[in-house]
OpenMM code with the backbone's topology and positions (N, CA, C; nanometers):
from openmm import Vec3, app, unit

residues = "UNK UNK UNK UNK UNK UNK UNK UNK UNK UNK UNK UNK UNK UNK UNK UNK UNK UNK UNK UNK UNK UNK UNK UNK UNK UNK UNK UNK UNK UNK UNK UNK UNK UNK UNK UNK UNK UNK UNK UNK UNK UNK UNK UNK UNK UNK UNK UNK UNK UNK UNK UNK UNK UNK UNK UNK UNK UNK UNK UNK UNK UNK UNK".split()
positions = [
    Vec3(-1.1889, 7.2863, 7.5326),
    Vec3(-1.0871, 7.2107, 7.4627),
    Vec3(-1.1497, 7.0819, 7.4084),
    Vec3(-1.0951, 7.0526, 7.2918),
    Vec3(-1.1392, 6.9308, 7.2088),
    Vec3(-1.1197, 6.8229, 7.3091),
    Vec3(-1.2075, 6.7089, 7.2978),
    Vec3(-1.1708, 6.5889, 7.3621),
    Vec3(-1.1414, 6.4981, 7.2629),
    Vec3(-1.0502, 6.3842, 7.2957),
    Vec3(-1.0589, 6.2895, 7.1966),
    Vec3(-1.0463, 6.1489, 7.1890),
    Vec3(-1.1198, 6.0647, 7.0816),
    Vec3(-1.1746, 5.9027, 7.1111),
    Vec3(-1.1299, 5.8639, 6.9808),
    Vec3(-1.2038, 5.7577, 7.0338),
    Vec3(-1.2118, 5.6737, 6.8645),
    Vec3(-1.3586, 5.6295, 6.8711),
    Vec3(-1.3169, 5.6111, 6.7384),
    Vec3(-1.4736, 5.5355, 6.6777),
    Vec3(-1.4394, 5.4765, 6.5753),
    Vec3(-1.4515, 5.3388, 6.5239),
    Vec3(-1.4665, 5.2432, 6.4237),
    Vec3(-1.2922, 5.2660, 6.3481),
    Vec3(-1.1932, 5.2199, 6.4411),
    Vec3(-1.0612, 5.2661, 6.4702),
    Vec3(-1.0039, 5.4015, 6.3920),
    Vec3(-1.0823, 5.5295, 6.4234),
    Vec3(-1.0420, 5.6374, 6.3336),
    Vec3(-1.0574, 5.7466, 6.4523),
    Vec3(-0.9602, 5.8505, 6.4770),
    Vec3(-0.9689, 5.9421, 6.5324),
    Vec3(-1.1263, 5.9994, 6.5855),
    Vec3(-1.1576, 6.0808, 6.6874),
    Vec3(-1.2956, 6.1259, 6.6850),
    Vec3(-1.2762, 6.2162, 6.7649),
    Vec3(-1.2922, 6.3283, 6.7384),
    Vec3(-1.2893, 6.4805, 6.8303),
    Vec3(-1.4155, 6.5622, 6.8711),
    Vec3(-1.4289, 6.5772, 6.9907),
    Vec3(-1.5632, 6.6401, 7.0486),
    Vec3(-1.5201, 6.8034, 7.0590),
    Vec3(-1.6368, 6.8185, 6.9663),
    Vec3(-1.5744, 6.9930, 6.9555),
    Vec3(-1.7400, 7.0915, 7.0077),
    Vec3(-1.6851, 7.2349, 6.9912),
    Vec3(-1.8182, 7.3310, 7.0687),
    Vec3(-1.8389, 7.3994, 6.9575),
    Vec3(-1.7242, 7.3899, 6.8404),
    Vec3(-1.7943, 7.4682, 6.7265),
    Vec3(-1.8160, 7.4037, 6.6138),
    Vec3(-1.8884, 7.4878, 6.5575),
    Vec3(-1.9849, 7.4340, 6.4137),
    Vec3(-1.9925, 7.5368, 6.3206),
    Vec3(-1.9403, 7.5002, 6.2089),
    Vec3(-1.8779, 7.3947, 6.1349),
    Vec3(-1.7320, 7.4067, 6.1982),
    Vec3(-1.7484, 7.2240, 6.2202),
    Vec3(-1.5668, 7.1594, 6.3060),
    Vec3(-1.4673, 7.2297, 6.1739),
    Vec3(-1.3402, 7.2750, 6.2059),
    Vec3(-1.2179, 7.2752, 6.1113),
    Vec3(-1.1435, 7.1375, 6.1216),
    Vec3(-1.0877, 7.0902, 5.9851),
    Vec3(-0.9989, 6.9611, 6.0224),
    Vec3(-0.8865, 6.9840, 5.9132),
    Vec3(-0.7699, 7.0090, 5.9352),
    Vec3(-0.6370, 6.9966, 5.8272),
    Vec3(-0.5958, 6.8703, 5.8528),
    Vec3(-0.5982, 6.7942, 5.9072),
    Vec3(-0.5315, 6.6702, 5.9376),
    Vec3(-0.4354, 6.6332, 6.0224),
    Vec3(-0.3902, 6.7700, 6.0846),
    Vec3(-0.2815, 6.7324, 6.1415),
    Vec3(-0.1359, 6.7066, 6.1834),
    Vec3(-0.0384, 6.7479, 6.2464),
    Vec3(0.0689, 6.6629, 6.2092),
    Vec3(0.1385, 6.7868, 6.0933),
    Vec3(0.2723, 6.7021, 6.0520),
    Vec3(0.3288, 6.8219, 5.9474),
    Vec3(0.2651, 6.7827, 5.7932),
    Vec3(0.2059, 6.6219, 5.7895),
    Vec3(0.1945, 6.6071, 5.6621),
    Vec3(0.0313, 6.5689, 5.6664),
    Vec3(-0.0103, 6.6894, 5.7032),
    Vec3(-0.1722, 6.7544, 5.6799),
    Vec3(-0.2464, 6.6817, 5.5847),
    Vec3(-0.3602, 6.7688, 5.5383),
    Vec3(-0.4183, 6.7447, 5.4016),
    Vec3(-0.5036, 6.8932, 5.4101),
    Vec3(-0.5447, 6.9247, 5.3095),
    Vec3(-0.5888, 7.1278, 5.2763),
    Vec3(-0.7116, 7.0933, 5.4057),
    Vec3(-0.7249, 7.2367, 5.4613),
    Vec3(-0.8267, 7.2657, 5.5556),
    Vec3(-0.9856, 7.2404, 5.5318),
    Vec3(-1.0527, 7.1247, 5.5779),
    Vec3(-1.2203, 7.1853, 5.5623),
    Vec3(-1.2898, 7.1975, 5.6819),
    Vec3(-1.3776, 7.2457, 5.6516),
    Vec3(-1.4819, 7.3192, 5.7745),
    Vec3(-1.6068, 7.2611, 5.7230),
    Vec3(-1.6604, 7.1855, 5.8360),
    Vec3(-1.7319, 7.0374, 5.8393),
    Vec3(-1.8726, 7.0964, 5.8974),
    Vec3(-1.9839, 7.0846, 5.8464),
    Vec3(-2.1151, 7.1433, 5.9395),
    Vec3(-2.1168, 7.0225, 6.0124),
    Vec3(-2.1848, 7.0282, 6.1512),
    Vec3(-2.2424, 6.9222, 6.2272),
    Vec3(-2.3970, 6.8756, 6.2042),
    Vec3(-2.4218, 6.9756, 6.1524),
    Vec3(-2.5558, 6.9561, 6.1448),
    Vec3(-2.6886, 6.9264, 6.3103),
    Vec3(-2.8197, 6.8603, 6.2178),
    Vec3(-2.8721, 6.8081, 6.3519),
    Vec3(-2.8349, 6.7080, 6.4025),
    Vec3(-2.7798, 6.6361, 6.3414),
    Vec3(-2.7459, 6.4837, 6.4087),
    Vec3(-2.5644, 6.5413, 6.4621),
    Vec3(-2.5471, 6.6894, 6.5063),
    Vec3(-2.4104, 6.6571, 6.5548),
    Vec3(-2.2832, 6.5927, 6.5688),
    Vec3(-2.2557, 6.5721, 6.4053),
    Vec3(-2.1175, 6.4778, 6.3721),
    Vec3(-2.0860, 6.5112, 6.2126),
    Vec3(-1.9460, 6.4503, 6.1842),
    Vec3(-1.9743, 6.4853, 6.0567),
    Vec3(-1.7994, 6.4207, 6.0840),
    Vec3(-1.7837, 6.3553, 5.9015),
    Vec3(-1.6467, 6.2614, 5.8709),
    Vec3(-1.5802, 6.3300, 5.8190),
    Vec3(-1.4497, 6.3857, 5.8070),
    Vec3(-1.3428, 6.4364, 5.7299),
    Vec3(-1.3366, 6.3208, 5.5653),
    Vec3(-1.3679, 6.4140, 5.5135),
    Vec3(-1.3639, 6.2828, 5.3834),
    Vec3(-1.1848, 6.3219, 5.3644),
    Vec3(-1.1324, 6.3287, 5.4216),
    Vec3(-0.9576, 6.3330, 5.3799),
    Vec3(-0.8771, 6.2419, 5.4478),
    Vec3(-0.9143, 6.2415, 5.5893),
    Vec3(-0.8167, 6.1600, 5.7176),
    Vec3(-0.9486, 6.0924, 5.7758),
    Vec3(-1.0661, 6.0924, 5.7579),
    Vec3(-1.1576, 6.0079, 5.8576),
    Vec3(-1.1550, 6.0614, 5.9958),
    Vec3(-1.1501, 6.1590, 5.9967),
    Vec3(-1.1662, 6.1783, 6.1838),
    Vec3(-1.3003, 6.2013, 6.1767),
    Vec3(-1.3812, 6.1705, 6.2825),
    Vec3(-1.4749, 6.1974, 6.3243),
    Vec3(-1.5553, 6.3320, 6.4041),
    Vec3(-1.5740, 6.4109, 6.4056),
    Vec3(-1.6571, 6.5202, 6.4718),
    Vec3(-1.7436, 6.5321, 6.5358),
    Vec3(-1.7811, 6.5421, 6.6911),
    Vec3(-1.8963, 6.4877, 6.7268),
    Vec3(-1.9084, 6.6028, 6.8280),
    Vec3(-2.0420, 6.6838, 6.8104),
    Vec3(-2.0761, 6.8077, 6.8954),
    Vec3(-2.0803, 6.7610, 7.0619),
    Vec3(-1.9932, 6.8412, 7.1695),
    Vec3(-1.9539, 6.8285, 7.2855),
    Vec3(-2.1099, 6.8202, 7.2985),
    Vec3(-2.1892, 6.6794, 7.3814),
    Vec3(-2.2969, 6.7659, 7.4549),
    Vec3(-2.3029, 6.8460, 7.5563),
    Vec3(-2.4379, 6.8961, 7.5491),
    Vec3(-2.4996, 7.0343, 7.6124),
    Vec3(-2.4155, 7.1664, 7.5182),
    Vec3(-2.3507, 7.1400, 7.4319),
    Vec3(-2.2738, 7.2861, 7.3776),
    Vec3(-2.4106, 7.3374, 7.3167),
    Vec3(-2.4902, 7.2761, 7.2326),
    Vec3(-2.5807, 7.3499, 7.1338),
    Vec3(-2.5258, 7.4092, 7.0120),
    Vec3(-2.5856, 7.4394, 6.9475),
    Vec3(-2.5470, 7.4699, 6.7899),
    Vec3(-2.4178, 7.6196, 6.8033),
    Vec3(-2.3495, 7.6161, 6.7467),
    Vec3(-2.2322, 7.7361, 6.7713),
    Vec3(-2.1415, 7.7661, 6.6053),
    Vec3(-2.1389, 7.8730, 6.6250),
    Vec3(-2.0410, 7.9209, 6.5092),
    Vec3(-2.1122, 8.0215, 6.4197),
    Vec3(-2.1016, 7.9777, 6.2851),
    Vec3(-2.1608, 8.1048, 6.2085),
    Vec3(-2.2503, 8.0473, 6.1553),
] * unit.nanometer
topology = app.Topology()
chain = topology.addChain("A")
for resn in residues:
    res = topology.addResidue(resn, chain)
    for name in ("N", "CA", "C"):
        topology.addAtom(name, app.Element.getBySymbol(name[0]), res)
């Protein structure tokens, strides 16, 4: 299960898969993207700013 923080006052979710999904949320969303983490394990929603940050020890996951 996702965990969740903040960082630089914006949402931040620790996830196990890669590329993270983010709709935004809530009933008044914004369209779905699917975010690579890359090597540096993170990556910004350019829509809502949440943050993505690979759970450590998960390792690279998804497709």
């Amino acid at each position: 299960m996702a965990e969740k923080q903040a960082i630089h006052g914006h949402e931040a979710v620790e996830t196990e898969t890669d590329p993270a999904a983010c709709d935004g949320g809530g009933r008044l969303g914004h369209p779905r993207v699917f975010l690579a983490l890359g090597d540096a394990g993170e990556a910004v929603c350019p829509y809502c700013s949440r943050h993505f940050i690979r759970t450590p020890g998960s390792g690279r996951k998804g497709h």
